[in-house]
MARBA-3410 file (N, C-alpha, C, O; in Angstrom, 1 decimal):
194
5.6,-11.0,10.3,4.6,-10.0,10.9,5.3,-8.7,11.1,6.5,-8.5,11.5 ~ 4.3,-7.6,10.6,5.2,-6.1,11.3,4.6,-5.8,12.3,3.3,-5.8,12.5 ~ 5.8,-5.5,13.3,5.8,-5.1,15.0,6.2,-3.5,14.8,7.2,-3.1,14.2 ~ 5.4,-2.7,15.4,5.7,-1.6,15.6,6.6,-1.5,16.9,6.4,-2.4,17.7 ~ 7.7,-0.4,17.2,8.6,-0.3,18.2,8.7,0.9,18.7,9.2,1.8,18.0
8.3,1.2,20.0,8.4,2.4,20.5,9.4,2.8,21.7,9.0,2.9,22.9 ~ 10.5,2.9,21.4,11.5,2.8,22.1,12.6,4.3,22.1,13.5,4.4,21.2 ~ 12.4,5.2,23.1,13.0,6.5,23.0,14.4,6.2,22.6,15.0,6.9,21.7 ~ 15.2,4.8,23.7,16.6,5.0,23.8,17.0,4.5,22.6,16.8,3.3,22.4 ~ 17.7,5.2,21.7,18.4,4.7,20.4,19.0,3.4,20.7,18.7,2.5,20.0
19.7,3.2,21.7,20.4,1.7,21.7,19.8,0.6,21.7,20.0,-0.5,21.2 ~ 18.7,1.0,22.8,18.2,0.1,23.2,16.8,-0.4,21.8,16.6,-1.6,21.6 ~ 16.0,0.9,21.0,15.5,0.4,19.9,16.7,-0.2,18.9,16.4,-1.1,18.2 ~ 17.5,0.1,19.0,18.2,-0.7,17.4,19.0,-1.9,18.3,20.2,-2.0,18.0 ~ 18.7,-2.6,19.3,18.6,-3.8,19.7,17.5,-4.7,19.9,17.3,-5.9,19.8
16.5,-3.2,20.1,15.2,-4.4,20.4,15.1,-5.2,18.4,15.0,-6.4,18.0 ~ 15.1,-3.8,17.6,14.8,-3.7,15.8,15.6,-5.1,15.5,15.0,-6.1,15.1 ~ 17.0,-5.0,15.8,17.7,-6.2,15.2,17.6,-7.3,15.5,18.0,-8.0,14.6 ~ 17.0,-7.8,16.8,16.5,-9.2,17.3,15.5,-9.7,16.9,15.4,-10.9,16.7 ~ 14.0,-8.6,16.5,13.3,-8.9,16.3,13.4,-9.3,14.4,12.8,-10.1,13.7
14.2,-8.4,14.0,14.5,-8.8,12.5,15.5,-10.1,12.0,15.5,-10.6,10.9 ~ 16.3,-10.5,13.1,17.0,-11.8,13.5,15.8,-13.0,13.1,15.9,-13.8,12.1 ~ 14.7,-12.7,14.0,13.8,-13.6,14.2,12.7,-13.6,13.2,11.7,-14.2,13.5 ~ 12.8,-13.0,11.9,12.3,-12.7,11.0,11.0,-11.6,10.8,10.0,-11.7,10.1 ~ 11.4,-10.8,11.6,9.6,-9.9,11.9,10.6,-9.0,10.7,11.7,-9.3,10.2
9.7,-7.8,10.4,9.5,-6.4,9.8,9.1,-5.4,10.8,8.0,-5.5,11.4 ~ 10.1,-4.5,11.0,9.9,-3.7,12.0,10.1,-1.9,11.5,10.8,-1.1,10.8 ~ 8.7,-1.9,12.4,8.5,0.0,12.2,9.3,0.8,13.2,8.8,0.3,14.2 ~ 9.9,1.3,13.5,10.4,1.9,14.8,10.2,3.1,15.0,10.7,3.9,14.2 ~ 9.3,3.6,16.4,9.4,4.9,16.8,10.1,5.7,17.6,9.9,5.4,18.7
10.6,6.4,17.5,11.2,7.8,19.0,10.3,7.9,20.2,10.8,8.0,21.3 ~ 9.5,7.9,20.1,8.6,7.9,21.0,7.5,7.8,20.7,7.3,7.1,19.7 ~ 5.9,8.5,21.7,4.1,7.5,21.5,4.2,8.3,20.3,4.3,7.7,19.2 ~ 4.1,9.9,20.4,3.4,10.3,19.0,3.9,9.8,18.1,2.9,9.3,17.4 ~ 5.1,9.6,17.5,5.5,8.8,16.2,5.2,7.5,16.3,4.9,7.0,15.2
5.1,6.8,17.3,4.1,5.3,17.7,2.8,5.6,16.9,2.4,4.7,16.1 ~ 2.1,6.7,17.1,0.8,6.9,17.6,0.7,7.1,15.3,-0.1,6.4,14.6 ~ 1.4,7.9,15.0,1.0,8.3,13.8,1.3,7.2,12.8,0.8,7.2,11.6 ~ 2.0,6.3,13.3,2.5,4.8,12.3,2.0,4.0,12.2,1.7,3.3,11.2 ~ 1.6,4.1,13.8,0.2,3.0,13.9,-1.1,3.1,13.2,-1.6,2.0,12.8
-1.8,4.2,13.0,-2.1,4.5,12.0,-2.1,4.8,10.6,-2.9,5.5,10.1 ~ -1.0,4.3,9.8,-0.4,4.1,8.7,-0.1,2.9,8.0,-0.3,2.6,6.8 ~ 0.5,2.4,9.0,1.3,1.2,8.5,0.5,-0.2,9.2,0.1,-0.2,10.4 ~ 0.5,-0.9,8.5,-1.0,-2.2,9.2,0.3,-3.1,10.5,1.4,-3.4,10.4 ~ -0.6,-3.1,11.4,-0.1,-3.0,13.0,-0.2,-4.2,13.6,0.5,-3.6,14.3
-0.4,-5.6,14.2,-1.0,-6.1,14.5,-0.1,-6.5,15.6,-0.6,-7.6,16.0 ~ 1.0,-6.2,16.4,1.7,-5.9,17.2,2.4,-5.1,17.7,2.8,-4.3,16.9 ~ 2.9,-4.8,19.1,3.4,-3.1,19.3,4.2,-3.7,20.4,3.7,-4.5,21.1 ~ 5.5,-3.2,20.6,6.6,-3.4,21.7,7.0,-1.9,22.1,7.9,-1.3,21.5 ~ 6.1,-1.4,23.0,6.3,0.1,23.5,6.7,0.4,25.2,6.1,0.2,26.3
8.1,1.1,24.8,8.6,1.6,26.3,7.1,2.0,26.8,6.1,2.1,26.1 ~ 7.4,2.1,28.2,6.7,2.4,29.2,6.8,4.6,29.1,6.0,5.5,28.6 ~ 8.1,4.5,29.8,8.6,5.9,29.8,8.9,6.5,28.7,10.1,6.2,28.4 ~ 8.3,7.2,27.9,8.8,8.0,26.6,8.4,9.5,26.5,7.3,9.9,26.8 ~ 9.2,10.4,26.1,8.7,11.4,25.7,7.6,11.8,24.9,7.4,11.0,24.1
6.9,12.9,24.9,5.5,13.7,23.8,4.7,12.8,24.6,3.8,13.4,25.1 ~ 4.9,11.5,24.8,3.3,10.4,24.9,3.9,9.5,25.2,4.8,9.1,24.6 ~ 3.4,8.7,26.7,4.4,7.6,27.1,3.6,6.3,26.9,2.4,6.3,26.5 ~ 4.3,5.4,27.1,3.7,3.6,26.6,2.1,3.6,27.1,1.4,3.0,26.3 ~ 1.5,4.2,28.2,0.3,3.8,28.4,-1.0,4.8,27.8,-2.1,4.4,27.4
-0.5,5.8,27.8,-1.2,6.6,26.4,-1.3,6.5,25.4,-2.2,6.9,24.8 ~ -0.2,5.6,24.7,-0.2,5.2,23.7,-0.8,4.0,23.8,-1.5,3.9,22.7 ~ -1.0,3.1,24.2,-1.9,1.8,24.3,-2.7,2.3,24.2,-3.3,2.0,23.2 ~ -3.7,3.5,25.3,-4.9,3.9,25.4,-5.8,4.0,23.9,-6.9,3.5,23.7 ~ -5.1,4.8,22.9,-5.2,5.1,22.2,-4.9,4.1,20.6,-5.2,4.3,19.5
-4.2,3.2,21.0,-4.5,2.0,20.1,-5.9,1.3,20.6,-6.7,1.1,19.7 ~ -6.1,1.1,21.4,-7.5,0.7,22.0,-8.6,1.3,21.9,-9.8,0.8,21.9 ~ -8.2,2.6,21.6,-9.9,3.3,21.1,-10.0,3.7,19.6,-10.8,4.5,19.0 ~ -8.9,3.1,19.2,-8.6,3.3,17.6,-9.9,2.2,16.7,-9.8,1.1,17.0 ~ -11.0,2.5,15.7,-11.9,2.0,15.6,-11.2,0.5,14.7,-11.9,-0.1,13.9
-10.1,0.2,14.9,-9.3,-1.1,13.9,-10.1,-2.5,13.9,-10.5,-3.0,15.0 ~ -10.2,-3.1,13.0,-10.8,-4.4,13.1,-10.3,-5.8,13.7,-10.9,-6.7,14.3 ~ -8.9,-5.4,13.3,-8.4,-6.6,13.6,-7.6,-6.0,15.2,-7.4,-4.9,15.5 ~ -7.2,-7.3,16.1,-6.7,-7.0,17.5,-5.5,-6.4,17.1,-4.9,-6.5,16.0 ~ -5.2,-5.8,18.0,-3.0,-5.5,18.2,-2.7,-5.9,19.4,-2.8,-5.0,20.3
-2.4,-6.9,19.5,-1.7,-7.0,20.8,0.0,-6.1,21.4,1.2,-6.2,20.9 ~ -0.5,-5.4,22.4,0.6,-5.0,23.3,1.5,-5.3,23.9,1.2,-6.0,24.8 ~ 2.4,-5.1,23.9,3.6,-5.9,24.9,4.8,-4.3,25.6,5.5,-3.6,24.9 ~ 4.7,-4.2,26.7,5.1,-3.1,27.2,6.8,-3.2,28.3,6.9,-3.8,29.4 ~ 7.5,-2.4,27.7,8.7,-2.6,28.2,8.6,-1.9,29.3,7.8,-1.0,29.4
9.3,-2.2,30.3,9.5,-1.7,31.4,11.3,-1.7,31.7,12.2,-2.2,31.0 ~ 11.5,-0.8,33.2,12.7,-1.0,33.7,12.5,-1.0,35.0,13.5,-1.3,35.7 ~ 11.3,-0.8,35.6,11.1,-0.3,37.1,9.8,-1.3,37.1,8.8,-1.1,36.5 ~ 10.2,-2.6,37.9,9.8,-3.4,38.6,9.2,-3.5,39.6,8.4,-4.2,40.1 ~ 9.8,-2.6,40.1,9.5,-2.6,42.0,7.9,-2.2,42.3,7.3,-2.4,43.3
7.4,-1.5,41.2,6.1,-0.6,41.7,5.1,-1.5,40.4,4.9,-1.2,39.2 ~ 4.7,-2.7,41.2,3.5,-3.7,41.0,2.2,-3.2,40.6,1.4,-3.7,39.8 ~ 2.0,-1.9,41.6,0.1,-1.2,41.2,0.8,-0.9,39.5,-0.1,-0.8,38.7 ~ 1.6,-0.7,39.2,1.7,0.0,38.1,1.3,-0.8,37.1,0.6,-0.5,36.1 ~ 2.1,-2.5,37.6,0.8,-3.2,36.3,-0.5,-3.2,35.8,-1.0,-3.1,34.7
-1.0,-3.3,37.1,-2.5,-3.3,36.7,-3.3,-2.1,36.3,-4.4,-2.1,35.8 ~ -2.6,-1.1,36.5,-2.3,0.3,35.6,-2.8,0.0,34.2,-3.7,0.4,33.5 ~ -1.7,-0.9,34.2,-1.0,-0.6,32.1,-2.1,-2.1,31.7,-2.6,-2.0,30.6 ~ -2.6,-3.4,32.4,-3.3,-3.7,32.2,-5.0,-3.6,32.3,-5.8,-4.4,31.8 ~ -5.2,-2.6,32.8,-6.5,-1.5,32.7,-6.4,-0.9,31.3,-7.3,-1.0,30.4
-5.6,-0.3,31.3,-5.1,0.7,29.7,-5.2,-0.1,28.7,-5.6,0.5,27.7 ~ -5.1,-1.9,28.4,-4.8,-2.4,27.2,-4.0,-3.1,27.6,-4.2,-4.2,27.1 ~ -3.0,-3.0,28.2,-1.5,-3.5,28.0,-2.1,-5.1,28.1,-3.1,-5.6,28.7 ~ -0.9,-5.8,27.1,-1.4,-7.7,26.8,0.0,-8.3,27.8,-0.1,-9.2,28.7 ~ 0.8,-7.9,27.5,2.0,-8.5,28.3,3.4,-7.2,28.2,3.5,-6.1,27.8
4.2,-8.3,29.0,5.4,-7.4,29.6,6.9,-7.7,29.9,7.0,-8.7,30.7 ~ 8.0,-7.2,29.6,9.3,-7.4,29.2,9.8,-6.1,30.2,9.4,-4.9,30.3 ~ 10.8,-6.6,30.9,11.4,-6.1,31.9,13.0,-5.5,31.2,13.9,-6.3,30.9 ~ 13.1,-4.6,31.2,14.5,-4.4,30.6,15.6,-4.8,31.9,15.4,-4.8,33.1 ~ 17.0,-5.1,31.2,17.6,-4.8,30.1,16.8,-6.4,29.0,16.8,-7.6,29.4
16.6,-6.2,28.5,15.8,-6.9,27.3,16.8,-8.7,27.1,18.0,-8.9,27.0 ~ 15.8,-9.4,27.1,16.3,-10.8,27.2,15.9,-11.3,26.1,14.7,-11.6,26.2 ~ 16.6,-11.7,24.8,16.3,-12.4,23.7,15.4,-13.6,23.9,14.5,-13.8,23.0 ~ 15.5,-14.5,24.9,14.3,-15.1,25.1,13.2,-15.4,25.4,12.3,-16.1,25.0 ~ 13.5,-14.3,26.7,11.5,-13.9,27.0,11.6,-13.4,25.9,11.7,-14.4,25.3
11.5,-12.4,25.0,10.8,-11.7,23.9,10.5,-12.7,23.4,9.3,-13.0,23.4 ~ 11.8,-14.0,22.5,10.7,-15.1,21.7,9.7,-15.6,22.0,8.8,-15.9,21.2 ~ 9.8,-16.0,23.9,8.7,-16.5,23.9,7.4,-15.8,24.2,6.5,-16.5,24.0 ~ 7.2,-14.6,24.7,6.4,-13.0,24.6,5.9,-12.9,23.3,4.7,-12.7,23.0 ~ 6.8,-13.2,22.4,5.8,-13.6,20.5,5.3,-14.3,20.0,4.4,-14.3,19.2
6.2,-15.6,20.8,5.1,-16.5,20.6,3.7,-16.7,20.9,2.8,-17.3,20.4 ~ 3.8,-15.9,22.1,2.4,-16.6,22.9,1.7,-15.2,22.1,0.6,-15.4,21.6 ~ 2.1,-14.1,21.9,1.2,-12.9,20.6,0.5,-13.4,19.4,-0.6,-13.3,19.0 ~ 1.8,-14.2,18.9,0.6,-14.4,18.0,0.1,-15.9,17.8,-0.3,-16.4,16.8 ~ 0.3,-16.6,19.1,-1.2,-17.9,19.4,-2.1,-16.6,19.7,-3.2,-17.1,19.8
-2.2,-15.5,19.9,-3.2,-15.0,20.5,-3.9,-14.4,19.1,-5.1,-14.7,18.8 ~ -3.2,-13.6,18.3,-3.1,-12.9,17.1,-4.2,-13.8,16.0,-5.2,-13.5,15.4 ~ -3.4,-15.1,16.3,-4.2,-16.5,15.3,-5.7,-16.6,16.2,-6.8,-16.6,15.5 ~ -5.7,-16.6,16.9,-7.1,-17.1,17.7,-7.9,-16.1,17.5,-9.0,-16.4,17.0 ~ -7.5,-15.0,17.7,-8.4,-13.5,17.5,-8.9,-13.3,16.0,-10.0,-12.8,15.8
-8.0,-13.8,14.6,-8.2,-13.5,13.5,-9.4,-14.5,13.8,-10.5,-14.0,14.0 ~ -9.3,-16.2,13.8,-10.2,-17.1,13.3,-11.4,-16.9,14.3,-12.3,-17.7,13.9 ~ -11.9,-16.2,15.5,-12.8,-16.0,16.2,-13.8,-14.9,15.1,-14.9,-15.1,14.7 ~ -12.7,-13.7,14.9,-13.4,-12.8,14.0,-13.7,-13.1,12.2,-14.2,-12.4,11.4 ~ -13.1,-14.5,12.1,-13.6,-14.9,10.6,-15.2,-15.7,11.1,-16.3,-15.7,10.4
-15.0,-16.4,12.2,-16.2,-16.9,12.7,-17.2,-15.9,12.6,-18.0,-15.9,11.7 ~ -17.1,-15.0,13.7,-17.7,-13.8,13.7,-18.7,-13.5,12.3,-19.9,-13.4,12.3 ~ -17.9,-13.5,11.2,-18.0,-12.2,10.3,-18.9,-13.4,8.8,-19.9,-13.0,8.2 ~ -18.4,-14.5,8.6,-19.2,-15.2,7.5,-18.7,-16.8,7.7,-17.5,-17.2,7.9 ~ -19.5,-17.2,7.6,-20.3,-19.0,8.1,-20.7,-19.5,6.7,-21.7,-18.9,6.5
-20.5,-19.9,6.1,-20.9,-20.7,4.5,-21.4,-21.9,4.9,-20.8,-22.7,5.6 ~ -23.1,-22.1,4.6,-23.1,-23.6,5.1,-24.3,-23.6,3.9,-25.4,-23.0,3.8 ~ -23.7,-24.7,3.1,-24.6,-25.2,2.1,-26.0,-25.4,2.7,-26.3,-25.8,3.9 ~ -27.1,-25.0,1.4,-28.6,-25.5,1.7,-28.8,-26.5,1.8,-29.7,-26.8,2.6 ~ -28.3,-27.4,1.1,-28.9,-29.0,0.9,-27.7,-30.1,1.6,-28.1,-31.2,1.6
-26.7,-30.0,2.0,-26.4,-31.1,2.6,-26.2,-30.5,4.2,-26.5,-31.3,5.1 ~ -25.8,-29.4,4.5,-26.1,-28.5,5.4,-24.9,-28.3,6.3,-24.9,-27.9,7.5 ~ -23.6,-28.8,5.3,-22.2,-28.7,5.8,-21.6,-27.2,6.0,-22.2,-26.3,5.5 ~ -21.1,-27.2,6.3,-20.3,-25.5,6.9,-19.2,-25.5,5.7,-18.6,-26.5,5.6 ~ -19.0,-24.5,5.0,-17.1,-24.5,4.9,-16.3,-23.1,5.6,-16.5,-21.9,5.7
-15.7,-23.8,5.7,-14.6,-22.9,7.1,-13.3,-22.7,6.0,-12.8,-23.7,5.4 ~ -12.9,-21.3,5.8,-11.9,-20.9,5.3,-10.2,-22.0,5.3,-9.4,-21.7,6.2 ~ -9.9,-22.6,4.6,-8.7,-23.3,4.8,-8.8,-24.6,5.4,-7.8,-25.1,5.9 ~ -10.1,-25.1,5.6,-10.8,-26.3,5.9,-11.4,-27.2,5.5,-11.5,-28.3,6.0 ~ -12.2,-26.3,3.9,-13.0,-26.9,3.5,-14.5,-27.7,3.7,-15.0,-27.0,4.6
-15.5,-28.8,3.4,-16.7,-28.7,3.7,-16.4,-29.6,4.8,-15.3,-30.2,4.9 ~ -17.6,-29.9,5.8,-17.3,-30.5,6.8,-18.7,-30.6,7.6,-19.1,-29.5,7.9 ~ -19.4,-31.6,7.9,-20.7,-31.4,8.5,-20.7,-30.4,10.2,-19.9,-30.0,11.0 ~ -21.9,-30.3,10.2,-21.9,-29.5,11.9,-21.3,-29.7,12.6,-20.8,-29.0,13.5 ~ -21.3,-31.6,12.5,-20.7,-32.0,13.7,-19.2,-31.7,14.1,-18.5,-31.5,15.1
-19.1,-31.9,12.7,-17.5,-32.2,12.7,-16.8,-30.4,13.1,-15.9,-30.1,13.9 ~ -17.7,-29.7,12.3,-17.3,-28.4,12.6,-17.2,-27.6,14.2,-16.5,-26.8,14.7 ~ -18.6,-28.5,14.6,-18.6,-28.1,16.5,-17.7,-28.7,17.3,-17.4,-28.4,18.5 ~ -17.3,-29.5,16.6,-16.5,-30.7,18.1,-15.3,-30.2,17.5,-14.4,-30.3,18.4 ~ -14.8,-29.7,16.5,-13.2,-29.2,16.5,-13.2,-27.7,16.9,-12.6,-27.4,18.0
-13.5,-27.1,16.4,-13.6,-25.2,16.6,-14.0,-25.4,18.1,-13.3,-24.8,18.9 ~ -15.2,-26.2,18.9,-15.8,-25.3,20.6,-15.9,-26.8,21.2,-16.7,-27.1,22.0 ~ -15.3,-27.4,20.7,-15.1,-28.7,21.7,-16.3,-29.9,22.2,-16.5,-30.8,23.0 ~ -17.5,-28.8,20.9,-19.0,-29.2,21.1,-19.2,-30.9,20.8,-18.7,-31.5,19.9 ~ -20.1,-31.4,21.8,-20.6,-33.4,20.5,-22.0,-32.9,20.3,-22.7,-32.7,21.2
-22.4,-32.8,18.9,-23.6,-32.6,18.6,-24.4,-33.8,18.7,-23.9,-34.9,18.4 ~ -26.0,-33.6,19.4,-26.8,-34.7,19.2,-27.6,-34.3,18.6,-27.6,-33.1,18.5 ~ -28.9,-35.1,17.9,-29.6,-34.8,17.0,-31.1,-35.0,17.4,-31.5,-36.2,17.6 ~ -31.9,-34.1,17.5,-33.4,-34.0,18.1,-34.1,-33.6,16.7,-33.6,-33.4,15.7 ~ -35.6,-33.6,17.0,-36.4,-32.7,16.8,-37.0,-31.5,17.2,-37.5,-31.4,18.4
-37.1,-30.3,16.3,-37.6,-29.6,16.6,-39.1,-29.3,16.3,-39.6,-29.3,15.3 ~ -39.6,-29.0,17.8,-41.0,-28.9,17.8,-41.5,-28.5,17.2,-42.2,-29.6,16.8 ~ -42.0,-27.4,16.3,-42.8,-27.0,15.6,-42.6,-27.9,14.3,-43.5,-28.2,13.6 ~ -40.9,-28.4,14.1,-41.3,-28.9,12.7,-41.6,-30.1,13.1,-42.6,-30.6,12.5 ~ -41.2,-30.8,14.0,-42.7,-31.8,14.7,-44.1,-31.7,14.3,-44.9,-32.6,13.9
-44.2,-31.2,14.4,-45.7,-30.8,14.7,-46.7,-30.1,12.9,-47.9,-30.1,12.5 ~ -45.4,-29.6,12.5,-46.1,-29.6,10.9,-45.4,-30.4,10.2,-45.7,-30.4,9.0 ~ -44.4,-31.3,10.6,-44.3,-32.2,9.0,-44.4,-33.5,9.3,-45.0,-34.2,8.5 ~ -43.8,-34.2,10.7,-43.2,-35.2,11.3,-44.8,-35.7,12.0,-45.1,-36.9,12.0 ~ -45.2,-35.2,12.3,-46.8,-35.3,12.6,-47.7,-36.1,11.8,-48.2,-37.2,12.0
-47.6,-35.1,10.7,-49.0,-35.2,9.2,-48.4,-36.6,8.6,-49.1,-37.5,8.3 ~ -46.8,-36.6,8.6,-46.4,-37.8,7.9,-46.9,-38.9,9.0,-47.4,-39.9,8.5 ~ -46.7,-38.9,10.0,-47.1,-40.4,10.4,-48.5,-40.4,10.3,-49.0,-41.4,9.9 ~ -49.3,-39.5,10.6,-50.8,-39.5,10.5,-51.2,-40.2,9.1,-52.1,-41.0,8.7 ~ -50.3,-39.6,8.5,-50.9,-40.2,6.7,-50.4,-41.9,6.8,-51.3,-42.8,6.7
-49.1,-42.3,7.1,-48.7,-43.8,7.2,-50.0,-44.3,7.9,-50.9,-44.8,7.2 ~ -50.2,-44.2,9.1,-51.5,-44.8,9.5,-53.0,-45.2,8.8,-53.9,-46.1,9.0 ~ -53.0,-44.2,8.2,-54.2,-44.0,6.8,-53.8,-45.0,6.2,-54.4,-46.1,6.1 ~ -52.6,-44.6,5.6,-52.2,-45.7,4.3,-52.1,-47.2,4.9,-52.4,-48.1,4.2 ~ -51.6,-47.3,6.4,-51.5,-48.8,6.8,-53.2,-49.7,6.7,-53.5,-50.8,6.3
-54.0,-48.7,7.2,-55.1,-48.7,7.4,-55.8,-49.2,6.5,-56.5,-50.1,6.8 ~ -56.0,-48.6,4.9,-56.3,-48.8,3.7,-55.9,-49.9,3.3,-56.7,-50.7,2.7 ~ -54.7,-50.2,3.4,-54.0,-51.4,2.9,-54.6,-52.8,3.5,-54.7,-54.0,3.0 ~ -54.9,-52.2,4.8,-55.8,-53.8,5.1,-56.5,-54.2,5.4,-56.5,-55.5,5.3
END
């Protein structure tokens, strides 16, 4: 995955850059929001690890503005911090966009597990928005196929994807024009028959 990096202090970006490249990502790295801001729109984004405090444009301006950016797919945020003490300021940066949060001096392990839980989020958001966007469901047997899943009846498709148990009714109207006339006619026909 490429993670964009917005991290003023040189040392501290070509530590965050090399851990994350340790861990196999591709990483963009910025000086600060505006060079955040102009990469992000360049280079395909789908995660961002942005100081808080930066010069030209600081971490929550810059969220702001990945957030009103018209992009299809989510980017989830993750915002460094160093100054813990002042709590309103979360709900600040989570008003703004902000998805989660890393307290400097930077711990190789929260961040793995900070990515991990990105992109369970990343995966969930793409297949909501494949949901969203096209449904294939054959005319005649009336199975769904779901990208990397293959054919699979309703049921099977409701109760795995939304945890749904499908039961099986009729519907009224086609009650009433098909399911109707047909028994009306068997009655005729029983009728005749004897």
């Amino acid at each position: 995955m490429n993670i964009l990096v917005a991290e003023d202090d040189f040392i501290s970006r070509k530590l965050l850059t090399n851990i994350l490249e340790e861990l196999g990502h591709e990483v963009t790295a910025a000086e600060d929001g505006e060079e955040a801001w102009r990469l992000y729109q360049t280079v395909p984004t789908r995660l961002v690890v942005s100081d808080w405090l930066m010069p030209k444009m600081d971490g929550i301006d810059l969220v702001k503005k990945i957030r009103g950016h018209p992009k299809s797919d989510y980017t989830y945020v993750i915002m460094l911090t160093a100054n813990v003490g002042q709590r309103e300021n979360y709900f600040k940066a989570m008003d703004a966009g902000v998805d989660d949060f890393l307290t400097k001096p930077l711990d190789r392990i929260q961040l793995t597990i900070r990515l991990k839980v990105a992109e369970r989020i990343l995966r969930a958001t793409s297949r909501i928005h494949s949901l969203e966007n096209v449904l294939t469901i054959c005319a005649y047997t009336k199975k769904i196929n779901f990208p990397e899943e293959g054919w699979q009846t309703i049921e099977e498709f409701m109760q795995k994807h939304f945890g749904i148990t499908v039961s099986h009714g009729i519907e009224p109207n086609y009650y009433e024009q098909v399911i109707k006339p047909q028994i009306e006619q068997l009655k005729v026909a029983r009728t005749n028959d004897t």
